[in-house]
C-alpha positions in Angstrom: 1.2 -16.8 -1.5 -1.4 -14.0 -2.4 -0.7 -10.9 -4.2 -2.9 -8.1 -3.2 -3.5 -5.0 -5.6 -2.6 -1.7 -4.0 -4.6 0.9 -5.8 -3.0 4.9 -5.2 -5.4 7.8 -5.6 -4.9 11.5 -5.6 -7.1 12.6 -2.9 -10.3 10.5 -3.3 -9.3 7.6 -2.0 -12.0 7.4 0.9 -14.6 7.9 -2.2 -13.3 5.3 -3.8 -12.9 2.3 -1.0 -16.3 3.0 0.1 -17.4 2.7 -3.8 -15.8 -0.4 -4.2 -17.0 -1.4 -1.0 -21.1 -1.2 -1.8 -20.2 -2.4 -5.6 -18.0 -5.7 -4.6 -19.8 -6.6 -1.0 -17.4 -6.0 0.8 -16.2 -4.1 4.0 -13.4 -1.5 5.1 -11.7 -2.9 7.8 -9.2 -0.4 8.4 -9.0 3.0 7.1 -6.4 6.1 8.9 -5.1 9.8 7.4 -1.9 10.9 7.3 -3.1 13.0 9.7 -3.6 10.4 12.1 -0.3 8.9 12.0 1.8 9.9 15.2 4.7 12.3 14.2 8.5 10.7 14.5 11.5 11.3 14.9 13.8 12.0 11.7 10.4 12.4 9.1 9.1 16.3 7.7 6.2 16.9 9.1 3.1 15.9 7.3 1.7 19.1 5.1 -1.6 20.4 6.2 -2.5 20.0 2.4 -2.3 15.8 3.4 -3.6 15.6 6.8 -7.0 14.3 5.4 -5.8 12.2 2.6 -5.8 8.3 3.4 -2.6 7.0 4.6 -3.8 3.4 4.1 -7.0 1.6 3.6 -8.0 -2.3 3.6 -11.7 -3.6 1.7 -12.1 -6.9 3.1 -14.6 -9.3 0.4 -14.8 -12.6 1.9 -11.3 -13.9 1.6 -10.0 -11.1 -0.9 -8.1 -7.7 -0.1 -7.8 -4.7 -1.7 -5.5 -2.1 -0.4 -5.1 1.5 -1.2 -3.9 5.2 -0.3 -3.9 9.0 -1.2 -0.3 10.0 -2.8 1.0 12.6 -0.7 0.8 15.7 -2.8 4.2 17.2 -4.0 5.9 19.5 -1.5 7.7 22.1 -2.7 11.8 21.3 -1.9 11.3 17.9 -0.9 10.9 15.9 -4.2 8.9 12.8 -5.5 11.0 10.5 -4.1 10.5 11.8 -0.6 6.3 12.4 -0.6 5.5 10.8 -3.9 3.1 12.7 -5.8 0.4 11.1 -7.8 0.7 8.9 -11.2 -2.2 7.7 -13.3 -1.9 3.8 -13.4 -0.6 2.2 -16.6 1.1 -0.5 -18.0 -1.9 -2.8 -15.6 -5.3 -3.7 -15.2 -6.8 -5.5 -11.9 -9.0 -8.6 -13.3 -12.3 -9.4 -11.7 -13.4 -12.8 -12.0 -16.8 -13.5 -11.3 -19.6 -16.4 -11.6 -22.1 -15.5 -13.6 -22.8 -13.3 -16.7 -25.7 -10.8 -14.6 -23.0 -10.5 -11.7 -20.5 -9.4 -14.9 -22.7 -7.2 -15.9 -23.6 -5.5 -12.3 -19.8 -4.9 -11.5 -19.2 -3.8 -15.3 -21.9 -1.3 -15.9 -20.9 0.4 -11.9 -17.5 0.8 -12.7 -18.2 2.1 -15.8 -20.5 5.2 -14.6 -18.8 7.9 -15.1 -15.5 5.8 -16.2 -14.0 5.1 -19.7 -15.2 1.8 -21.2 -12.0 0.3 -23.4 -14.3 -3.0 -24.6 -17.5 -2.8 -23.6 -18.5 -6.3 -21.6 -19.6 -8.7 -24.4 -19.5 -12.7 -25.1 -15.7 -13.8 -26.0 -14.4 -16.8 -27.6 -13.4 -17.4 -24.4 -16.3 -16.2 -21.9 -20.1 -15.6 -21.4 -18.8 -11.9 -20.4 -16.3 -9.9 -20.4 -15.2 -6.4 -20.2 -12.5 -3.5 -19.7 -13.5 -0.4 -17.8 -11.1 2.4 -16.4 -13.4 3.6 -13.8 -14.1 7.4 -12.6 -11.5 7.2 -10.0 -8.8 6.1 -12.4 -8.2 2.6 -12.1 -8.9 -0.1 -15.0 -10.7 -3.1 -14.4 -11.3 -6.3 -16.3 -14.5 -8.1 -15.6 -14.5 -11.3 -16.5 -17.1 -14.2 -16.5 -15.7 -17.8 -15.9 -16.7 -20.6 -18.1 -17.2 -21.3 -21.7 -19.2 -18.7 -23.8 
């Protein structure tokens, strides 16, 4: 079993992957629009206001996934069950582990430009590092250094 975070965005969502891509080493191994998605049968047609948001996107580092998309903006008539419409994240946080206390410190101090630190990355009781970020894009993060402080 793997559970694999699935990170919404409203509209930056390209931005971000590539971000995330240079920060954690990794690559984007698939990436498509919602205006690249064929048309069928049955579904509204997607609003011009979408066509360049991210349908889906896949960062590939080493044997780790993240996933992510664009909400679909709300259409007028059609509801948030129907094309979503964005919501901040909350009541989570995506934990990074990581080996050392410089690596710690390089993923820490990127995803906090121009984020929201909640505990800036210090020693623990429990770790040689550790952190909690909400970065520019929205998500929060926990960076955490394994092994004993």
């Amino acid at each position: 079993m793997q559970f694999v975070p699935y990170l919404n965005f409203d509209g930056n969502c390209a931005e971000a992957m590539a971000f995330y891509a240079r920060l954690f080493g990794g690559q984007i191994v698939f990436q498509s629009t919602f205006g690249e998605v064929p048309p069928e049968s049955g579904m509204p047609p997607v609003p011009e206001s979408a066509k360049n948001r991210l349908m889906h996107a896949q960062l590939q580092v080493g044997a780790q996934s993240l996933m992510a998309s664009d909400a679909m903006p709300e259409v007028p008539g059609m509801g948030l069950e129907t094309c979503g419409g964005y919501r901040k994240p909350q009541g989570m946080w995506i934990s990074i582990g990581v080996e050392t206390e410089a690596e710690g410190r390089r993923v820490f101090d990127g995803l906090a430009e121009g984020g929201q630190v909640a505990m800036p990355f210090q020693k623990t009781f429990w770790s040689p590092g550790f952190g909690m970020v909400t970065d520019r894009f929205g998500t929060p993060w926990m960076v955490n250094v394994a092994g004993q402080p």
